[in-house]
N, C-alpha and C positions, 0 to 999 in steps of 0.2 A: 504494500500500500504506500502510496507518494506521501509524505511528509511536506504538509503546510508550512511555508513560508514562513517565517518569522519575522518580526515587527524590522527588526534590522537589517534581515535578506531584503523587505519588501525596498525598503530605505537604499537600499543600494543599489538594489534591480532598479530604480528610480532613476539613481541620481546618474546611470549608467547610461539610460536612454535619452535622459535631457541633455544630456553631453554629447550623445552621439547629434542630437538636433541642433544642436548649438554648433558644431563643425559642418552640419550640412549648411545652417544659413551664412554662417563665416566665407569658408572655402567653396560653397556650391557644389559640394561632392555632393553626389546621395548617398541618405544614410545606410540605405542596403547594401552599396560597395564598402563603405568604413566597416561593415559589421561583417561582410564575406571575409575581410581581410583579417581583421581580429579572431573569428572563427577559425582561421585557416593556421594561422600563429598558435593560438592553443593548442588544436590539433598537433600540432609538428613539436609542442613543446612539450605536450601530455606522454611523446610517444619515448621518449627516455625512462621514464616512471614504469613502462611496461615489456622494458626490452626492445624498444624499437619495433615493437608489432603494433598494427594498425587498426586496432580494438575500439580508439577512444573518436568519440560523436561531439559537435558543439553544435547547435543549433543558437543562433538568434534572430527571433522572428520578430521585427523592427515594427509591424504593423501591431500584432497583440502585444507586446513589450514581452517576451518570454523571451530568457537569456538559460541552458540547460545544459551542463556537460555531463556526458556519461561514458563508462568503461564500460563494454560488453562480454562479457565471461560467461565460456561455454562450463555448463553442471555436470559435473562428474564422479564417480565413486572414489576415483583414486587420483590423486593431484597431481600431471606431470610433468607441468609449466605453468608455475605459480603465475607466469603475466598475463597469460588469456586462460587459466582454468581455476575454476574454484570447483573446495566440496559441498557436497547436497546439503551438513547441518549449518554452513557456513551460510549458503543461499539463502538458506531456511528461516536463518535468522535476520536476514535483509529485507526476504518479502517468500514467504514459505508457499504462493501461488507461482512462482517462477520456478518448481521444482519439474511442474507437467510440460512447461515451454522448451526446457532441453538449454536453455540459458538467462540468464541476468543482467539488466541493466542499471549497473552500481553509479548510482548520482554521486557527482565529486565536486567542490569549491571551484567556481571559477580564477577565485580570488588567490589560489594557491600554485596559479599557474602565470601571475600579474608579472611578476620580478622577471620568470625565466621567458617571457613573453618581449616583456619591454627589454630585457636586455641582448636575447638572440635574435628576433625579431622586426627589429626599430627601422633597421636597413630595405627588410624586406618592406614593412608596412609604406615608409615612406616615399620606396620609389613605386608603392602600388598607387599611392596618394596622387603621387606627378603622375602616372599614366591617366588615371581618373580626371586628374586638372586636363592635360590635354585634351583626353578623348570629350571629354565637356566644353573646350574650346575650339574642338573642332567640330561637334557635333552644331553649334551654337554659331558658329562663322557660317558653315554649309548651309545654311538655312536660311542664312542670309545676301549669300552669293549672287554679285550682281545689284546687289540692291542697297539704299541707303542709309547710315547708321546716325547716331548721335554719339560721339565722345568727346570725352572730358580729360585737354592737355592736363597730363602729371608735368612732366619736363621736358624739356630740349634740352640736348645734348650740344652744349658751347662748340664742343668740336667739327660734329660734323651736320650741325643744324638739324637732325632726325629728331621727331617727336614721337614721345612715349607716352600712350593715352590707353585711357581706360575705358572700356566699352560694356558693359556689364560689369559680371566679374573676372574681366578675361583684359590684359594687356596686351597689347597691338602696337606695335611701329607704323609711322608714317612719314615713311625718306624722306629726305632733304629735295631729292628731285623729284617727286609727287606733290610739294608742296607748291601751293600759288606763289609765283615769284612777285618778290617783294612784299606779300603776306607775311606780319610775325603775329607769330604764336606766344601766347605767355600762358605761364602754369594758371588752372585753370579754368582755362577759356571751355565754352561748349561750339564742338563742329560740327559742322555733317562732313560725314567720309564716304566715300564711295569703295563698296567692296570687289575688288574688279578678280577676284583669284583667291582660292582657296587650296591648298594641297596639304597629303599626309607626308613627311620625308621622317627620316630617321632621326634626327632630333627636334622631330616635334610636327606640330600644323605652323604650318608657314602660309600667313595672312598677307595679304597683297592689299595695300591700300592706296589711293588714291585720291586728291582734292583737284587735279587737274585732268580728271578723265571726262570724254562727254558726256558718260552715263551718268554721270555727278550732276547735269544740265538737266539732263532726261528727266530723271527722278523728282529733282526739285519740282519741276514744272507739274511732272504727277500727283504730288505732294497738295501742290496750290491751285493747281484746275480740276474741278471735281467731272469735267466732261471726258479730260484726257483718264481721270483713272477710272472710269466708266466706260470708255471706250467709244464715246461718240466722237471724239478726236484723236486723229492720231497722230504721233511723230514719228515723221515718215525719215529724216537724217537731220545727225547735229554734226559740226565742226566745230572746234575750238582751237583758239591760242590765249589757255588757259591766263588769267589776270588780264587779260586787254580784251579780245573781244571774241565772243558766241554767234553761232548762225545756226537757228535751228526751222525747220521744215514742218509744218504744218498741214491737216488736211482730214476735213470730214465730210461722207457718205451723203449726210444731209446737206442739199445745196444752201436748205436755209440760213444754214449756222454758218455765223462770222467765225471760221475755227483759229483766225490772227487775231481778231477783238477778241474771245474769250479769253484768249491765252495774256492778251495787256490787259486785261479787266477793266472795272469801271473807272477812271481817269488814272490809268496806270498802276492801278496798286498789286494786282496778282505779277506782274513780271519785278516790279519794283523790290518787293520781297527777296524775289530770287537776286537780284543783281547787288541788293543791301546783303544777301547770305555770300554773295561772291566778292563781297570790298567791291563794289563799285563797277564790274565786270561788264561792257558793252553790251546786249543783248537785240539781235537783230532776229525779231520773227518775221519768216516770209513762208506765203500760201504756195505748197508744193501742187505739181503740176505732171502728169505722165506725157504731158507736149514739154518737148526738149527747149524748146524755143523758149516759152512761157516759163519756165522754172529756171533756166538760166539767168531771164529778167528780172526775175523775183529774187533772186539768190545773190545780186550783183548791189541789191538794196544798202544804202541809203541813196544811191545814184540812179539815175534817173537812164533808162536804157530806149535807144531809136531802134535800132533792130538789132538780130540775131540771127548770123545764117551759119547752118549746119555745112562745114566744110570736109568730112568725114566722121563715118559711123563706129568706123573699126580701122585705128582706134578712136575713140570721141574724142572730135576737135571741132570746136566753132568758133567765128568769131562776132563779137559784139560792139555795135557802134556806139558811140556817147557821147553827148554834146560836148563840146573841148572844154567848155564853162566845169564842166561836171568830171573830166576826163583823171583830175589828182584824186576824186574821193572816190570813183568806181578800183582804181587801182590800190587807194589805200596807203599808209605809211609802210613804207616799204613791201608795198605790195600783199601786205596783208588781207583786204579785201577780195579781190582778186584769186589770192591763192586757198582762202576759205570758202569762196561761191565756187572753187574748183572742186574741193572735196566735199562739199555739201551736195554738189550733183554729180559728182561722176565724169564731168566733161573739163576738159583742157579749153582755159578760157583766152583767145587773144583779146585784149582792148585796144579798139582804134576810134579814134575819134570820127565825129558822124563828116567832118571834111575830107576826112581820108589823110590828112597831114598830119602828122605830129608838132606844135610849135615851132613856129618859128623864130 
């Protein structure tokens, strides 16, 4: 028959499980892996006490709070390896119904296995702990792959400008060359980061982060227009040159919908947000087009376009005319304009002016 718990066992069995909950909310382990690990460590530590045979059980079932180790010994007339056999008046005396079962399960201290636990142990448990941090950090990244986060600079690294931010409860780098140039970061701060990469390698999950990707533009804009994350607008290509200026492609199914006005909202305030989340970052929305002509003009925006003639398909090349008045801001500061309406359509863009000369 089981022997009732005592006021002190209960006290303990207690204070054993509040503890294990107190390291799941800490480290974000789950308590069921802290407690397979602990398990596992008594087990291997019990097994010296028995000769190294593999007799002894630990259960802890994290959900009922049952913490129970036991020694299993087969019941026999004659005793011929005290560490897995006991005799029948021996049994008898333990629990005299386990005489008909052919063995006994002798309940033992967990408490008496503490010391040889934490002290052979402690190596084991705690690189079981790191695997567990990982596979939580990577389970927890994977899930977010691709998509947009919130973290919170811990610090920059003086040397090599990389920030060290906190995303959950899970640290993350964000390189020096992912960061918006000329953006500083101070400890602190709240970002959004773009998760562009996720992988498992041998020393760990290796997080890929990004504040200068376009899917950083993408998300944002999902974020702040409730049509694009609905899906009655879509964005159809962005380009960037991350801190200076965005081109991003627009275009809904419904001919009704303004899918550029949605996107700057009521006197600019839904792109405004985004360009205030990018320090100040240029943002050029223009209505995409499956006519090559048409979406080149749009993409060549803030300048003002006379024509567009398709000069070959394969590979895409065309060129586009522009009032000479207009001719430095279609091209852009050092050509920036120009070579963004390039990757934002796909086509190799010439600028010529609509006289056909270049200044004179």
């Amino acid at each position: 028959m089981a022997k009732r718990m005592t006021a002190k066992e209960k006290k303990d069995n207690k204070e054993f499980f509040e503890a294990l909950k107190l390291m799941e909310e800490e480290r974000g382990i789950p308590r069921e892996f802290i407690a397979d690990k602990i398990s596992e460590a008594i087990v291997v530590a019990a097994r010296k006490d028995y000769g190294g045979s593999d007799i002894v059980s630990c259960i802890i079932d994290t959900e009922n709070e049952v913490f129970t180790v036991t020694a299993r010994k087969e019941i026999v007339d004659e005793v011929e390896n005290p560490f897995t056999q006991i005799s029948k008046e021996d049994a008898a005396q333990i629990d005299a119904k386990s005489i008909n079962d052919g063995f006994i399960d002798i309940k033992l201290d967990p408490k008496k296995f503490g010391r040889i636990v934490a002290q052979n142990s402690k190596n084991n448990f705690r690189q079981g702990v790191r695997e567990a941090e990982k596979g939580q950090i990577l389970a927890e990244f994977q899930s977010r792959n691709r998509e947009l986060v919130t973290a919170v600079v811990e610090r920059v690294d003086p040397k090599t400008g990389n920030a060290i931010l906190t995303i959950g409860h899970s640290e993350a780098t964000l390189p020096k060359l992912e960061q918006v140039p000329d953006e500083v970061l101070s400890e602190g701060d709240h970002i959004k980061v773009y998760v562009v990469d996720v992988k498992e390698t041998e020393r760990g999950p290796r997080i890929m982060l990004s504040r200068t990707h376009p899917g950083l533009v993408k998300r944002l804009f999902e974020a702040e227009v409730p049509e694009i994350f609905d899906g009655t607008i879509e964005i159809k290509a962005v380009s960037r040159q991350a801190g200076s200026r965005t081109k991003i492609a627009v275009w809904s199914e419904n001919s009704e919908i303004d899918a550029v006005g949605a996107c700057i909202g009521p006197r600019g305030a839904r792109v405004n947000k985004i360009v205030e989340e990018l320090a100040g970052e240029k943002i050029d929305i223009v209505r995409y087009s499956e006519d090559p002509v048409a979406f080149v003009s749009e993409a060549l925006s803030p300048a003002k376009v006379v024509s567009v003639e398709i000069e070959s398909t394969e590979p895409k090349v065309c060129k586009a005319s522009v009032p000479e008045a207009q001719l430095s801001l279609a091209i852009g500061n050092k050509g920036q304009n120009v070579r963004l309406a390039a990757k934002l359509t796909g086509w190799k863009i010439d600028i010529h002016p609509e006289s056909g000369f270049f200044g004179e």
